[in-house]
TITORKOL-695741 format. One record per atom (N, C-alpha, C): residue number from 1; residue in three letters; z, x, y. Coordinates in steps of 0.02 Angstrom, whole numbers. Each point is the difference from the previous one (the first is absolute). Layout:
BEGIN
ATOM:NUM:ala:Z:X:Y;
...
END
This chain:
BEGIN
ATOM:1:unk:4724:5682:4826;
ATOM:1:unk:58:15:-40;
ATOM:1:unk:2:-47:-60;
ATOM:2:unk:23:22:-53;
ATOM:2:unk:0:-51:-57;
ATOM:2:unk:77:-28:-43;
ATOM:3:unk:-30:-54:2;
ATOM:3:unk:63:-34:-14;
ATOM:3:unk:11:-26:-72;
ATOM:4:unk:75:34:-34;
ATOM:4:unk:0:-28:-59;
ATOM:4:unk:39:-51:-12;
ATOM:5:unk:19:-30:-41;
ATOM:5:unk:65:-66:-6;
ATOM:5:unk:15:5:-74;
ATOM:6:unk:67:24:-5;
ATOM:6:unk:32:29:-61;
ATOM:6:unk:32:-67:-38;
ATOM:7:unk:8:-35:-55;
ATOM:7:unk:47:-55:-11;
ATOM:7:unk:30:22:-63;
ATOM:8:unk:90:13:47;
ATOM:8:unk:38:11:-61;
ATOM:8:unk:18:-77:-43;
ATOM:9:unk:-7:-15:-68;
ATOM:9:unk:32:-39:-27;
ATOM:9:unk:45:20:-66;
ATOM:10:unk:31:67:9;
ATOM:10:unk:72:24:-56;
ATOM:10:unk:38:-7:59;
ATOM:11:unk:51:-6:-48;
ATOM:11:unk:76:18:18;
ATOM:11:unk:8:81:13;
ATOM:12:unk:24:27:23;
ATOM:12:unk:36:61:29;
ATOM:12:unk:33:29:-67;
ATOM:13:unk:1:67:-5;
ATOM:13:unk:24:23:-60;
ATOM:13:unk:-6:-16:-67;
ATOM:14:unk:-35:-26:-18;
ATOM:14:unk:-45:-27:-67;
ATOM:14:unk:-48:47:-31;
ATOM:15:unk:13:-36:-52;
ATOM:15:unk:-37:79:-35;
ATOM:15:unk:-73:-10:18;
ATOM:16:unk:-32:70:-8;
ATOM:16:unk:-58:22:43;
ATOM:16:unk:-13:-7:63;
ATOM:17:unk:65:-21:21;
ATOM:17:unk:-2:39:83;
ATOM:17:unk:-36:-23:44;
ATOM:18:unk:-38:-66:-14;
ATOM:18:unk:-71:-11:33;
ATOM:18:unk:33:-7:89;
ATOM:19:unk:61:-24:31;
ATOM:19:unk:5:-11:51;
ATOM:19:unk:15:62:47;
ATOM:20:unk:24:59:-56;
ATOM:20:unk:-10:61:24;
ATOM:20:unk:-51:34:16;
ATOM:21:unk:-70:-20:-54;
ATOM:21:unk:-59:33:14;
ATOM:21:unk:-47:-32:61;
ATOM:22:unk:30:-62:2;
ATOM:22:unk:-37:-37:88;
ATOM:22:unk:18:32:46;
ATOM:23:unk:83:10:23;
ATOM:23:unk:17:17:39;
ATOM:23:unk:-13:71:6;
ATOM:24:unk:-26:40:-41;
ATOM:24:unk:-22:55:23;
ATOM:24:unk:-48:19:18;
ATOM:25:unk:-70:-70:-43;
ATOM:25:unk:-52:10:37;
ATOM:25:unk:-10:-24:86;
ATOM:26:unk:36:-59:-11;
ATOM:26:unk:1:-5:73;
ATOM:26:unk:20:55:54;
ATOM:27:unk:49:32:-17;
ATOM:27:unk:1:82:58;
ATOM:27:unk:-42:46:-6;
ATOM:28:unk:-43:-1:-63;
ATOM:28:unk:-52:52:15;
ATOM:28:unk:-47:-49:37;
ATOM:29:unk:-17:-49:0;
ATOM:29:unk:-46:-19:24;
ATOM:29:unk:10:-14:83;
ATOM:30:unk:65:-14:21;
ATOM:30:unk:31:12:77;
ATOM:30:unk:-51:59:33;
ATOM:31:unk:37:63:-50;
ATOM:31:unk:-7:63:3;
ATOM:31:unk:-87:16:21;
ATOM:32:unk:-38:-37:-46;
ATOM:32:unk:-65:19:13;
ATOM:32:unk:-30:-40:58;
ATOM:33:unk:31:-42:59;
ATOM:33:unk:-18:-53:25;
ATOM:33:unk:-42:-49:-26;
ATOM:34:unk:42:-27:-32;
ATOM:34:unk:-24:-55:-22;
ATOM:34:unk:53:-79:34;
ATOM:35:unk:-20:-58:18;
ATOM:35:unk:38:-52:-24;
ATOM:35:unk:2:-41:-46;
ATOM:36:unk:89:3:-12;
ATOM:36:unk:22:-16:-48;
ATOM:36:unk:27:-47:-11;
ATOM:37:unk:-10:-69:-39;
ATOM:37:unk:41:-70:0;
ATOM:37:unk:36:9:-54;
ATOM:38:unk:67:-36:-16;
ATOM:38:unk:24:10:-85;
ATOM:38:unk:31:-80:27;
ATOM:39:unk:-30:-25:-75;
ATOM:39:unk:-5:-62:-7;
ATOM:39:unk:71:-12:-63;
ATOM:40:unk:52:-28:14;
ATOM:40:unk:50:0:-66;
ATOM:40:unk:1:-69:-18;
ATOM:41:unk:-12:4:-72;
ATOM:41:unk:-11:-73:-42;
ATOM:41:unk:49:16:-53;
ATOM:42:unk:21:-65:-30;
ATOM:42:unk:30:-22:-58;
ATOM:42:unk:43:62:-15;
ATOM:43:unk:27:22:-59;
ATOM:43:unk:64:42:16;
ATOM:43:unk:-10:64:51;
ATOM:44:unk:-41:-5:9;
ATOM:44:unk:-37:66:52;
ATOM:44:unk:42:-21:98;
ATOM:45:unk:35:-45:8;
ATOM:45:unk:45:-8:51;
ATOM:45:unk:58:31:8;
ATOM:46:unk:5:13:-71;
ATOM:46:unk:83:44:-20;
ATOM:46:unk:-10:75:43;
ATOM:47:unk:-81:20:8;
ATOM:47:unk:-7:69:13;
ATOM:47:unk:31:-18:81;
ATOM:48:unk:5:-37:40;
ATOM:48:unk:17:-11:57;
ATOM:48:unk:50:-25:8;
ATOM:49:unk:55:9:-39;
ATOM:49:unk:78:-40:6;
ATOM:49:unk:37:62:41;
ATOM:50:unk:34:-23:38;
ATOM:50:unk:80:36:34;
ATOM:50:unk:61:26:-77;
ATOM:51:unk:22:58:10;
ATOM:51:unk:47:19:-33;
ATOM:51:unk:-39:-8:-82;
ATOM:52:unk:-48:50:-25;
ATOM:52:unk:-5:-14:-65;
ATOM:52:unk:44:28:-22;
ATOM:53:unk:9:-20:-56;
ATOM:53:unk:42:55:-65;
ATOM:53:unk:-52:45:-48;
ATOM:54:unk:-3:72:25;
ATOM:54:unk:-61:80:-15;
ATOM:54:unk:48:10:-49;
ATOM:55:unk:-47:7:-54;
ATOM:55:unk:26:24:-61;
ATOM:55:unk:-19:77:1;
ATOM:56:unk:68:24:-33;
ATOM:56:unk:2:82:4;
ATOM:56:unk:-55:31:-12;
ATOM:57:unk:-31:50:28;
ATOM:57:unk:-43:31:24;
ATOM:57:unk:-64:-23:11;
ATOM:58:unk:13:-75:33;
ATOM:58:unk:-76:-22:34;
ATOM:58:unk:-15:11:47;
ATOM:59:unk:-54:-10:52;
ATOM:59:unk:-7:11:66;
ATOM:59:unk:21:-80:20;
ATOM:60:unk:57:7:61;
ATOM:60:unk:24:-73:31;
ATOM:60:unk:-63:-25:43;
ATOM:61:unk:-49:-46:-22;
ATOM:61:unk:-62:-51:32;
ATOM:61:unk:10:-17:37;
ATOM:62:unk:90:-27:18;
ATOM:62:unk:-7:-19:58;
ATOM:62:unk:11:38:75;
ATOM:63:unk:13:63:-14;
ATOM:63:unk:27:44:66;
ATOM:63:unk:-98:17:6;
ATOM:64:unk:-36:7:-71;
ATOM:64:unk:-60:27:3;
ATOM:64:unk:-61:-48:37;
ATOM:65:unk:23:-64:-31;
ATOM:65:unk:-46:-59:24;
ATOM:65:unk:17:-22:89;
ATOM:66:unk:92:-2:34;
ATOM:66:unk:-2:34:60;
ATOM:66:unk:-29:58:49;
ATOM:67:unk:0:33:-22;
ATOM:67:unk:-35:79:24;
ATOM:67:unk:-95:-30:15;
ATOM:68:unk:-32:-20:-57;
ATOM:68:unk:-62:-14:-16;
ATOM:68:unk:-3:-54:64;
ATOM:69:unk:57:-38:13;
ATOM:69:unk:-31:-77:67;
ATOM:69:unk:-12:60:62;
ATOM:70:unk:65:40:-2;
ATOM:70:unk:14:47:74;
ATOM:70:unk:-85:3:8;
ATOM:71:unk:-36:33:-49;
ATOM:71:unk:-67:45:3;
ATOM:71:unk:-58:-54:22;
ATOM:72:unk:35:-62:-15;
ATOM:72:unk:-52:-49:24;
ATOM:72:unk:-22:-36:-73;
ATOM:73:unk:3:13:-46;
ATOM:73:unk:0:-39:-44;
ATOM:73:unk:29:-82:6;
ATOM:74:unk:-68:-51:3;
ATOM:74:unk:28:-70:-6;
ATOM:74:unk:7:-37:-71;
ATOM:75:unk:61:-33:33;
ATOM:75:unk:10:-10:-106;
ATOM:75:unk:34:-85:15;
ATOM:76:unk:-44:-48:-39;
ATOM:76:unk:24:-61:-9;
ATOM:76:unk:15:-21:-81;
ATOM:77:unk:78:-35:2;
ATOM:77:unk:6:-27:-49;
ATOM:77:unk:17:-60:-11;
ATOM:78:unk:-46:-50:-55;
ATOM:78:unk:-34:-49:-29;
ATOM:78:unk:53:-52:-6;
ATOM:79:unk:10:-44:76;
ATOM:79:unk:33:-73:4;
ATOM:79:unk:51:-15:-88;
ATOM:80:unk:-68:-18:-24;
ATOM:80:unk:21:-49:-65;
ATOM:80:unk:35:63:-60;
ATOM:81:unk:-22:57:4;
ATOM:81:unk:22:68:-27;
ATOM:81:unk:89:-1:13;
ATOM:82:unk:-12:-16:76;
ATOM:82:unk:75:25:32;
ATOM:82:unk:57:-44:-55;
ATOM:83:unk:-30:-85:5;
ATOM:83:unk:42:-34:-18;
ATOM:83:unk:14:1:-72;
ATOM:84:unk:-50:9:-36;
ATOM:84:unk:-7:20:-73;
ATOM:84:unk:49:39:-29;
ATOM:85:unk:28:62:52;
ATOM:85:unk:38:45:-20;
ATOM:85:unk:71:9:64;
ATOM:86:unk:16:-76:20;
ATOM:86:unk:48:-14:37;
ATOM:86:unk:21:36:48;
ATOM:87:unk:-61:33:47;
ATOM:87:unk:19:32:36;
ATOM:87:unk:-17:-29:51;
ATOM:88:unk:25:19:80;
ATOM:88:unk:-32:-21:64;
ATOM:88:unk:-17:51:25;
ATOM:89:unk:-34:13:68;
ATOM:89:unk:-22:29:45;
ATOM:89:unk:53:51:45;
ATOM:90:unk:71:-36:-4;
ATOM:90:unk:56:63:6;
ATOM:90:unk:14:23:-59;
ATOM:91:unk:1:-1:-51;
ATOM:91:unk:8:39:-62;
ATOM:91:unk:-40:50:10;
ATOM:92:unk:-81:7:34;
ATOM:92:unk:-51:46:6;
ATOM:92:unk:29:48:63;
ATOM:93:unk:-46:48:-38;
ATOM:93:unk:11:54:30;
ATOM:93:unk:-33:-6:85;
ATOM:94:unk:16:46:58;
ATOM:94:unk:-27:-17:64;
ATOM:94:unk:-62:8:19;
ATOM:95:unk:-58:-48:-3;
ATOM:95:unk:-49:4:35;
ATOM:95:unk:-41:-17:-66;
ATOM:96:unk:17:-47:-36;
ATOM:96:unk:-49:-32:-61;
ATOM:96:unk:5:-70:15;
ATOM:97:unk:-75:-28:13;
ATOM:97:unk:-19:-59:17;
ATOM:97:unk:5:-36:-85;
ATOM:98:unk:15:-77:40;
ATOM:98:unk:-24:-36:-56;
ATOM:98:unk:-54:-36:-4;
ATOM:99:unk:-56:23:-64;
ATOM:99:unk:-58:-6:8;
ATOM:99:unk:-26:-71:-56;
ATOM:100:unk:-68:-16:-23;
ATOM:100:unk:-10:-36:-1;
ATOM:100:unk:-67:6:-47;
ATOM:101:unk:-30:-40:-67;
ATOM:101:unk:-67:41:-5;
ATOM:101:unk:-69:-20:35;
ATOM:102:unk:12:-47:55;
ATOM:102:unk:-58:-5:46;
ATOM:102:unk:6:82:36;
ATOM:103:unk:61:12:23;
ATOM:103:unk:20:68:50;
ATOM:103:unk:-23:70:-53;
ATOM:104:unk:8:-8:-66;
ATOM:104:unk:-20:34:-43;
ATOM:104:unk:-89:-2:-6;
ATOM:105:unk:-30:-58:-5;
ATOM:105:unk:-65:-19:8;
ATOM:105:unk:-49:42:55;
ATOM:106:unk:51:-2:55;
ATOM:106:unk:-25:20:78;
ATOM:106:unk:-20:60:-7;
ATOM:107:unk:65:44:-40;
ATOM:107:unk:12:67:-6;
ATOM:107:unk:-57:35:-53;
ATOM:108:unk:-7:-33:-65;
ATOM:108:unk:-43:18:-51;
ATOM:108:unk:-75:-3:22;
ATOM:109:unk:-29:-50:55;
ATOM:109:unk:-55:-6:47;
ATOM:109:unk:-30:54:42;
ATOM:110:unk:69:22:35;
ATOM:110:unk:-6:61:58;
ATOM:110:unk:-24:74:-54;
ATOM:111:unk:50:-9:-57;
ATOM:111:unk:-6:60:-30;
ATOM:111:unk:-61:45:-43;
ATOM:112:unk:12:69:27;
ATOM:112:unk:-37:18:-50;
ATOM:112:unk:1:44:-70;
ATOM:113:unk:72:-26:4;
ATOM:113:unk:10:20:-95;
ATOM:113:unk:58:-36:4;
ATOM:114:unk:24:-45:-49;
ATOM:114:unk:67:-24:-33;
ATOM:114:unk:15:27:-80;
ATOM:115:unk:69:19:19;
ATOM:115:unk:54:26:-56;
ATOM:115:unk:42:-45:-40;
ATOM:116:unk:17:-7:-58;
ATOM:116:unk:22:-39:-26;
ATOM:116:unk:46:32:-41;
ATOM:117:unk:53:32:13;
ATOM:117:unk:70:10:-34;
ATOM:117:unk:38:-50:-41;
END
């Protein structure tokens, strides 16, 4: 089975969408059995916050980026990221580790394609 490791580093709702276009590749790639890591760095942690504020007619990332863990999607976000953008680990959404870039290192090793959003 092959394994990819996606790393969002936008913010959520920003123009060109890039944290929208991860999170979608990541469900097709669920979809095709694949495993899937999503790695969130630098404003790219925001994609994993509790209670965003979805600007009118976006897709809400975070009910989407929930749904995506259900499927088995593992998703860590980046210690020094977290603090950067004053968030903690209960601010995150349920079932997002806080990761690390040795844990990122591990992941980019195993893999056999990395994404860079």
């Amino acid at each position: 089975m092959k394994t990819v490791t996606i790393v969002i580093q936008n913010a959520p709702y920003k123009k060109g969408n890039k944290a929208w276009h991860a999170l979608r590749f990541a469900g097709a790639a669920l979809v095709e059995d694949m495993n899937v890591q999503l790695h969130l760095l630098d404003e790219g942690v925001e994609v994993g916050r509790k209670n965003q504020d979805v600007p009118e007619g976006m897709v809400n990332l975070e009910e989407l980026l929930a749904e995506l863990i259900e499927c088995g999607l593992v998703v860590r976000a980046c210690g020094m990221s977290l603090n950067d953008c004053a968030l903690d680990e209960e601010a995150m959404i349920d079932g997002i580790e806080c990761g690390s870039m040795k844990a990122l290192a591990g992941w980019v090793k195993e893999s056999d394609q990395v994404m860079v959003f």
